[in-house]
VMD Tcl script that draws the C-alpha trace (Angstrom):
set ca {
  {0.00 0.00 0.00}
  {0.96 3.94 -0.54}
  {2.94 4.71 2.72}
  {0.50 6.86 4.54}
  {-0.94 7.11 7.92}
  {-4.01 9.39 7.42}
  {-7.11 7.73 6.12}
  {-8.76 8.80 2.89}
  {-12.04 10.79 2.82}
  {-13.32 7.18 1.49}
  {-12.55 5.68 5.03}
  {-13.43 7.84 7.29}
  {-16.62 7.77 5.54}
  {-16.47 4.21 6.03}
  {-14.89 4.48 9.63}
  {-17.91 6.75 10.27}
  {-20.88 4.82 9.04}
  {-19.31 1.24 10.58}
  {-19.16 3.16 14.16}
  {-22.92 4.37 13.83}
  {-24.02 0.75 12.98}
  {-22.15 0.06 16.21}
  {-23.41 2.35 18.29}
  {-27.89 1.78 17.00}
  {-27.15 -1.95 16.96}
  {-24.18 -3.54 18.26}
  {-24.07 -2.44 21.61}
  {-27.75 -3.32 22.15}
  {-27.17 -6.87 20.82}
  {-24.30 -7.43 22.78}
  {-26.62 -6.43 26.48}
  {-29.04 -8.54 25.05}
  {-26.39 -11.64 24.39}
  {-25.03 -11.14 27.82}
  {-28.32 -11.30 29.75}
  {-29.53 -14.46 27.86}
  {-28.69 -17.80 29.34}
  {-28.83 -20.06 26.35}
  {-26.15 -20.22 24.20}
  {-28.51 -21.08 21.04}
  {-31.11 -18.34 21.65}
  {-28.59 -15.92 22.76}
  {-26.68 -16.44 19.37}
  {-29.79 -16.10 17.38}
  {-30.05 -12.65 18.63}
  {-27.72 -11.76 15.95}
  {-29.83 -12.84 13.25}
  {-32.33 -9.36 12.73}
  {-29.01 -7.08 13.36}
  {-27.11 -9.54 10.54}
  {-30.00 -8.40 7.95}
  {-29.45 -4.88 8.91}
  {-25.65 -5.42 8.28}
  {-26.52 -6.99 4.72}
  {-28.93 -3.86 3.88}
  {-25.98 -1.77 4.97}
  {-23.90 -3.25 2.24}
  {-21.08 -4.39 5.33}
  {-21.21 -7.90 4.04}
  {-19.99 -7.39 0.33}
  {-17.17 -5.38 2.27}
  {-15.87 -8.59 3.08}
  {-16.05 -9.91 -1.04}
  {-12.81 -8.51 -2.79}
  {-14.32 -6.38 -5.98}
  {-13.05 -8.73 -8.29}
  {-15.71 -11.29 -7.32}
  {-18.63 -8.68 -6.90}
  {-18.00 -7.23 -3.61}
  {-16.79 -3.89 -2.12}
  {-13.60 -5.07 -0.49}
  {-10.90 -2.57 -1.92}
  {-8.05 -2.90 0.82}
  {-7.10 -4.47 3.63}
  {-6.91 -1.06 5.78}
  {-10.58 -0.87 4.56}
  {-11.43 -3.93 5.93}
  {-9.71 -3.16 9.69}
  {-11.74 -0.14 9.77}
  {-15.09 -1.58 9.99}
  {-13.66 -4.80 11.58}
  {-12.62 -2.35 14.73}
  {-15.28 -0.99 15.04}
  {-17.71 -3.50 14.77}
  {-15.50 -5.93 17.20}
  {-15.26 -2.99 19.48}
  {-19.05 -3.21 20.25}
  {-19.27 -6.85 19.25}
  {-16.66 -9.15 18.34}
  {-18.85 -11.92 17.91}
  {-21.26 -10.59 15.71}
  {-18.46 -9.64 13.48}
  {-16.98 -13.47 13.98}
  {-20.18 -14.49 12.26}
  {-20.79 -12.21 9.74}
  {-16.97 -12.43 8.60}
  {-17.43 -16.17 7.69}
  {-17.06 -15.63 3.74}
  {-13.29 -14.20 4.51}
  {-12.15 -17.26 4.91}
  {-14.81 -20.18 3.37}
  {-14.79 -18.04 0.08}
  {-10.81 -18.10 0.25}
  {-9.89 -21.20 -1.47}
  {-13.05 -20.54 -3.93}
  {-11.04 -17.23 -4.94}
  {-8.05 -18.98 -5.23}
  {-8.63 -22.32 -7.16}
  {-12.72 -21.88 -7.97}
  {-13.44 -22.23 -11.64}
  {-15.34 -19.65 -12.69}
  {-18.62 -21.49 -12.93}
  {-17.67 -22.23 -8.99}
  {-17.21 -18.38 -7.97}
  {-20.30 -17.83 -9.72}
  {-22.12 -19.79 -7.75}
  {-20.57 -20.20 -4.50}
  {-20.15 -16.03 -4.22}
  {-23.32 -15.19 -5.28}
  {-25.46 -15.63 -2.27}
  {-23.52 -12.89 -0.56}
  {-23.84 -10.29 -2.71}
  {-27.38 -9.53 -2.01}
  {-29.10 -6.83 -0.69}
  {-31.31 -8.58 2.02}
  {-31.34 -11.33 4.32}
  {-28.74 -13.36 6.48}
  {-26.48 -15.54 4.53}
  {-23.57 -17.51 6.52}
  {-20.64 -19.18 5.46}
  {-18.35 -21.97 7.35}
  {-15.11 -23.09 6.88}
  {-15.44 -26.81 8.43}
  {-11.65 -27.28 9.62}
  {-11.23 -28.19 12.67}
  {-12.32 -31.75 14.06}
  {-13.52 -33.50 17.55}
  {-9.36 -34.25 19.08}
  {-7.66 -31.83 17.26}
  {-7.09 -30.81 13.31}
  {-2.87 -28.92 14.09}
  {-1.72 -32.25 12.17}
  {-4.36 -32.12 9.93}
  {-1.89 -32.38 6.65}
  {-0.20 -35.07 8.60}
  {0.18 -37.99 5.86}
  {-0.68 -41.81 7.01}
  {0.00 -43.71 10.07}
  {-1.19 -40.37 11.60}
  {-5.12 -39.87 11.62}
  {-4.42 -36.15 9.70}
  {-7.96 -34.91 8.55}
  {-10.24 -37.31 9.91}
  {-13.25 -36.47 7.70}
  {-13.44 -38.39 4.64}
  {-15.00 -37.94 0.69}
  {-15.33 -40.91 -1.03}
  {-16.52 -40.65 -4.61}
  {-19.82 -42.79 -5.80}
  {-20.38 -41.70 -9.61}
  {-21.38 -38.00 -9.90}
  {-21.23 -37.35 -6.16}
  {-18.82 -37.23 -2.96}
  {-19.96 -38.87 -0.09}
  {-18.94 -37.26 2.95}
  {-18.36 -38.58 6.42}
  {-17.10 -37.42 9.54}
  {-17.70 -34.70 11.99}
  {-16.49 -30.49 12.27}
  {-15.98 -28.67 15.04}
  {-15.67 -24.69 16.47}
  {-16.22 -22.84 13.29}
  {-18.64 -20.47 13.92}
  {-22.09 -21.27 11.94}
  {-21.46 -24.91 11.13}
  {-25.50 -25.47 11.56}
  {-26.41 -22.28 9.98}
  {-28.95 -20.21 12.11}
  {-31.19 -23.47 12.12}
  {-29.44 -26.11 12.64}
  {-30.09 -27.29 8.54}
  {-26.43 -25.87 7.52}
  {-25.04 -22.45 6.70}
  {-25.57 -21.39 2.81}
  {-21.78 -22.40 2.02}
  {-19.58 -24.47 3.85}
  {-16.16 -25.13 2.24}
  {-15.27 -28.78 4.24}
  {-11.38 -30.12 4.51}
  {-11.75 -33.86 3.90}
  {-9.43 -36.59 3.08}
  {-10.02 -37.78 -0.52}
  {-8.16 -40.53 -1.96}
  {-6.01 -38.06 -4.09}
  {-5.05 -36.45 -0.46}
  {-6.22 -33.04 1.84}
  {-9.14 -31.67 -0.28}
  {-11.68 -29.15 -0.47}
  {-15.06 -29.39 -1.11}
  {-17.82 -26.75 -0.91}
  {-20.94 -27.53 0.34}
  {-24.26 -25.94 -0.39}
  {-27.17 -25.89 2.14}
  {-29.70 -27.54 0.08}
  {-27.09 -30.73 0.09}
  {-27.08 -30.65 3.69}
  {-30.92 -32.01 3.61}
  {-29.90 -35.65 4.61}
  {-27.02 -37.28 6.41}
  {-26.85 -33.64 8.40}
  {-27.08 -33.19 12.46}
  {-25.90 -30.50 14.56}
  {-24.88 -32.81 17.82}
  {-23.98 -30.10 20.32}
  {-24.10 -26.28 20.43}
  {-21.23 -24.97 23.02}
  {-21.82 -22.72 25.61}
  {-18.90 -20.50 25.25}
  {-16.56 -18.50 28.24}
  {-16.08 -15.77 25.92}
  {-17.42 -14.73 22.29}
  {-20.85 -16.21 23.88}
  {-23.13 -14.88 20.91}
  {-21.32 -16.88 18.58}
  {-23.29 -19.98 17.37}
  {-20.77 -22.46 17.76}
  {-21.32 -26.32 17.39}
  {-20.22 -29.71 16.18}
  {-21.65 -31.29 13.36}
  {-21.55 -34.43 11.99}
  {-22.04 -35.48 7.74}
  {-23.09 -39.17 7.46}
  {-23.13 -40.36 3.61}
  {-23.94 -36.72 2.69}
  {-23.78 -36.31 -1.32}
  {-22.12 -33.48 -2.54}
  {-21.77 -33.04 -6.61}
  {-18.30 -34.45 -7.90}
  {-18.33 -30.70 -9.67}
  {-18.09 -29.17 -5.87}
  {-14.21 -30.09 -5.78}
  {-12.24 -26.83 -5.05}
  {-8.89 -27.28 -7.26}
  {-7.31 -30.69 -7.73}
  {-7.51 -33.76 -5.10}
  {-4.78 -32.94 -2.63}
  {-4.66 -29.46 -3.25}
  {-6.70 -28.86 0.04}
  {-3.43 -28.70 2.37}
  {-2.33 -25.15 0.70}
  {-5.73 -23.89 -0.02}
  {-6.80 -24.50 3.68}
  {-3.23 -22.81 4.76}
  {-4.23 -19.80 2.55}
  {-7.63 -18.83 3.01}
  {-6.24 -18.94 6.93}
  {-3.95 -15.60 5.98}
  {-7.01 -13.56 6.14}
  {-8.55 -14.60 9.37}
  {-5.08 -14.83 11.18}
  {-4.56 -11.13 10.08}
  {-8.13 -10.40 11.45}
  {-7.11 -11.61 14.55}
  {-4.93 -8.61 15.22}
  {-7.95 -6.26 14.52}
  {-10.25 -7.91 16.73}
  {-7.31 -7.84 19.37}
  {-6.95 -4.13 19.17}
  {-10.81 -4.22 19.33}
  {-10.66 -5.83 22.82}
  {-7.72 -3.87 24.08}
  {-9.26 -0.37 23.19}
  {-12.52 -1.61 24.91}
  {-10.33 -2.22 28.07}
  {-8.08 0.73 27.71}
  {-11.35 2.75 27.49}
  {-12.65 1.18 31.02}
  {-9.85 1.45 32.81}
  {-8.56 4.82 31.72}
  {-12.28 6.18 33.30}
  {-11.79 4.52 36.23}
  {-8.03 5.88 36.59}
  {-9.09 9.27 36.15}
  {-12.50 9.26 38.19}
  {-11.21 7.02 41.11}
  {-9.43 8.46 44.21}
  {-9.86 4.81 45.76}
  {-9.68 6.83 49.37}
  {-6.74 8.91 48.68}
  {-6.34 12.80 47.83}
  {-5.91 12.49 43.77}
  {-7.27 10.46 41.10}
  {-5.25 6.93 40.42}
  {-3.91 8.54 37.49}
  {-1.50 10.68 38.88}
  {0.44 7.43 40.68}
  {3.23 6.95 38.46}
  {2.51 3.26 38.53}
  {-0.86 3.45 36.65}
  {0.57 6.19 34.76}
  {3.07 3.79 33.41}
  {1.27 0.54 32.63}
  {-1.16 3.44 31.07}
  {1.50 4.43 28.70}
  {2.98 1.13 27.98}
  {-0.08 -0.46 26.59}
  {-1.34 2.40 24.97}
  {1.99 2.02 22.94}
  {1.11 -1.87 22.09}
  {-2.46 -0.45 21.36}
  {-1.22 1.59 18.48}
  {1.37 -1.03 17.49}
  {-0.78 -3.95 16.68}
  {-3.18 -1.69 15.26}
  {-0.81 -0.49 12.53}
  {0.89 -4.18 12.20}
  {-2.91 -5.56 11.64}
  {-3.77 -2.73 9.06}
  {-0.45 -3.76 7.14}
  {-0.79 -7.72 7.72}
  {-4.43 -7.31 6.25}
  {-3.60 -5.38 3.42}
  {-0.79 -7.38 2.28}
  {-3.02 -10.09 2.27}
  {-5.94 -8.72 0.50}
  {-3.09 -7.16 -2.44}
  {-1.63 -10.73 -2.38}
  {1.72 -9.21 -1.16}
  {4.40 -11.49 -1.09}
  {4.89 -10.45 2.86}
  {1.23 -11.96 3.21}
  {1.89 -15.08 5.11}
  {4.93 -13.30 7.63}
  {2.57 -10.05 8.29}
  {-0.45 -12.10 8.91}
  {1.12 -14.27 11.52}
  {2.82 -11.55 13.05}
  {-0.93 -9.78 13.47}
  {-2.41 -13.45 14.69}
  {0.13 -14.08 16.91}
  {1.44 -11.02 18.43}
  {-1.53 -9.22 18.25}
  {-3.56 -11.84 20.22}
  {-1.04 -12.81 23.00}
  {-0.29 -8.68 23.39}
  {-4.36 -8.30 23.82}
  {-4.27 -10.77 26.66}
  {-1.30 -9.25 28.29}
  {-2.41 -5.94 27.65}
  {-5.98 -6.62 29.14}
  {-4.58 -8.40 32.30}
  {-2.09 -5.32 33.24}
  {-5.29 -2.99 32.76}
  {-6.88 -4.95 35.38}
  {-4.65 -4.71 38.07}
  {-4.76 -1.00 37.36}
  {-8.50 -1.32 38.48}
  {-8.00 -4.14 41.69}
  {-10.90 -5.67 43.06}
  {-13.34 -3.60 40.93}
  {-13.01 -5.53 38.07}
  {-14.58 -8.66 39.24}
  {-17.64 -6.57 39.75}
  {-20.17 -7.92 37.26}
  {-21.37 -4.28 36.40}
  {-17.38 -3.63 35.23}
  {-16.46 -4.61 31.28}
  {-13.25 -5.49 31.21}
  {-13.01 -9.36 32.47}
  {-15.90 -9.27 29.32}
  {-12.98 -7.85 27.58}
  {-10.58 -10.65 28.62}
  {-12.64 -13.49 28.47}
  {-12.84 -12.55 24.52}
  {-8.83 -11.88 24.32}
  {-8.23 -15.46 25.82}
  {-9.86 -17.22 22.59}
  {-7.68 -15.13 19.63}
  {-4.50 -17.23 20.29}
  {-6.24 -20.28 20.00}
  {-8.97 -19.83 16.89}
  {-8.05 -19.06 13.74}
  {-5.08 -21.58 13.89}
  {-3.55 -21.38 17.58}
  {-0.29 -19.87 18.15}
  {1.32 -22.67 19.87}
  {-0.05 -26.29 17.14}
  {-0.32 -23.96 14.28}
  {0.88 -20.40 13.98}
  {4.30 -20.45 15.36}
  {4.69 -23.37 13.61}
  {4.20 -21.59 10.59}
  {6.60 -19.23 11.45}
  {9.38 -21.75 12.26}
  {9.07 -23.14 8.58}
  {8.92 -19.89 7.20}
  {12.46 -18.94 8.72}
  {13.75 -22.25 7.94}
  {13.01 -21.46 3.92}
  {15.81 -21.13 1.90}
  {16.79 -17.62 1.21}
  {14.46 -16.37 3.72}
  {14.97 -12.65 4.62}
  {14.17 -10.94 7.95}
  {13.76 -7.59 6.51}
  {11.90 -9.06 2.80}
  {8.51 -8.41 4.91}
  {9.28 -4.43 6.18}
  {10.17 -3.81 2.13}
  {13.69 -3.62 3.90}
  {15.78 -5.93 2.52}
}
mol new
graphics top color blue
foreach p $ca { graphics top sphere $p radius 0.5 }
foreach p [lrange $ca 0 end-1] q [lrange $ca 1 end] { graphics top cylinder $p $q radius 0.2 }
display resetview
């Protein structure tokens, strides 16, 4: 991207309209999630404020132009992220599902396939969901892992003009859809005989051989509709195939980029929520003494420090997001920079904001253990940090001819 650090008139518009959104719907949805016991009803809260987000046109800002959507640039894309996430992070979980099912359509889709796999989300009205069905029941960090290991444990075994799919998904958010009958796309990593494959999924396919067998009652992100689903002998075209047999280990390692890089934006989301809370309460409370906690050069400190980390993962995430959006060659080394430093900084970041505010904090009326219990989950989705991301990283500095400063346009 052009090196500058002030945002177009374009963005702040966009900046602008994402943050009213926020503040008439968001906000609202999130007391309502918080007050409601059950993790199904709770999460189908979301589904009037999605169709407002559709009308909105927020959903083909997650579609890259080239396929129909409004997607220009990554810094575009962290804008409305933020400030969604700020007010909601799992609303904006659920309605970014097409950033990373549509990825491997956008990457190895014919164009018959993008046609028709892309198309439901560019409408105008309504609530359509995507999934990427990844993870598995006991695990999925070895899920390229070639035979004795298990690897991908779900398997697509081809009967004439069809796949038939068994096995069960885990974690991704929407796996059921909003009624349990499947989302409207859901690109699935199976084991065909060719090798790690990827097959899309359409909701109408889903009719038999489907079952949602538990919906999770999450610590954190709790309006996200979360679940594990099972496929028994479900029949999916042979024409569904994403690429070649075999090619589902990169594309699944790919479309990944994009949500890792997220990660760091909905980190800075959770940290600026927390910053907020406990700046307020360092410059309203006196806890008994003469001044405000603010003027204690301890609070002042850890006040200054992770404002600092604040601003840095923000500007890492806008870069990691971009370059993956522009297909950069830095893609894959920015994006698991955001992922990984951006969601172990949030947690760090959060817990030193709460000492700042003591006992206060486990007050239920207080945000920021809200904030927390959200920061805990971004190292471990999206690929965790510890099976999968600094994994990653390790291979990437063990390439051949692998640069430290290729990423920062250094070298």
């Amino acid at each position: 991207m052009p090196i500058s650090f002030d945002l177009t008139d374009q963005q702040e518009a966009l900046k602008k309209g994402a943050r009213q959104f926020a503040d008439t719907y968001l906000h609202d949805l999130s007391a309502q999630v918080r007050s409601t016991p059950d993790p199904l009803e709770r999460a189908l809260l979301a589904r009037p404020v999605f169709e407002k987000a559709v009308e909105a046109g927020f959903l083909k800002g997650l579609i890259p132009m080239p396929f129909g959507g409004l997607a220009s640039s990554g810094v575009d894309a962290a804008l409305f992220v933020e400030e969604f996430a700020s007010a909601s992070p799992d609303f904006t979980i659920s309605l970014a599902g097409p950033l990373i099912a549509l990825a491997p359509v956008y990457e190895a889709g014919t164009p018959e396939q993008i046609a028709r796999f892309v198309a439901p989300f560019l409408v105008d009205s309504g609530s359509p969901v995507a999934a990427m069905a990844y993870s598995e029941p006991g695990g999925s960090a070895n899920f390229d892992a070639p035979p004795p290991a298990e690897g991908t444990r779900t398997t697509a075994i081809l009967d004439g003009d069809h796949w038939v799919l068994n096995g069960e998904k885990i974690w991704a958010s929407h796996l059921g859809g909003w009624d349990g009958l499947g989302p409207d796309i859901m690109s699935v990593v199976c084991r065909t005989p060719g090798g790690v494959s990827i097959i899309v999924v359409e909701r109408e396919q889903l009719s038999t051989g489907f079952s949602v067998e538990e919906v999770y009652d999450l610590p954190g992100l709790k309006g996200c509709l979360t679940s594990r689903v099972k496929f028994d002998n479900v029949r999916i075209p042979k024409s569904n195939l994403i690429g070649e047999e075999g090619q589902g280990v990169q594309l699944t390692r790919n479309a990944f980029l994009a949500s890792g890089a997220s990660i760091g934006t909905f980190s800075v989301a959770a940290m600026r929520q927390a910053f907020a809370a406990a700046f307020a309460f360092a410059t309203s409370e006196k806890r008994g003494g003469a001044v405000p906690i603010i003027d204690h050069q301890a609070v002042a400190d850890v006040l200054t420090d992770v404002k600092g980390k604040i601003e840095a993962v923000r500007l890492l995430s806008w870069r990691a997001l971009d370059a993956v959006m522009s297909q950069h060659p830095s893609a894959l080394e920015m994006a698991l920079h955001a992922k990984i430093f951006g969601s172990e900084t949030a947690v760090a970041v959060i817990n030193d904001l709460v000492k700042i505010v003591g006992v206060e904090a486990y007050n239920p009326s207080f945000p920021i253990l809200r904030y927390l219990a959200d920061a805990t989950a971004y190292p471990i989705i999206e690929g965790s940090n510890t099976g999968v991301r600094r994994r990653q990283m390790h291979d990437l500095m063990r390439t051949v001819g692998w640069d430290p400063l290729a990423a920062s346009g250094m070298a």
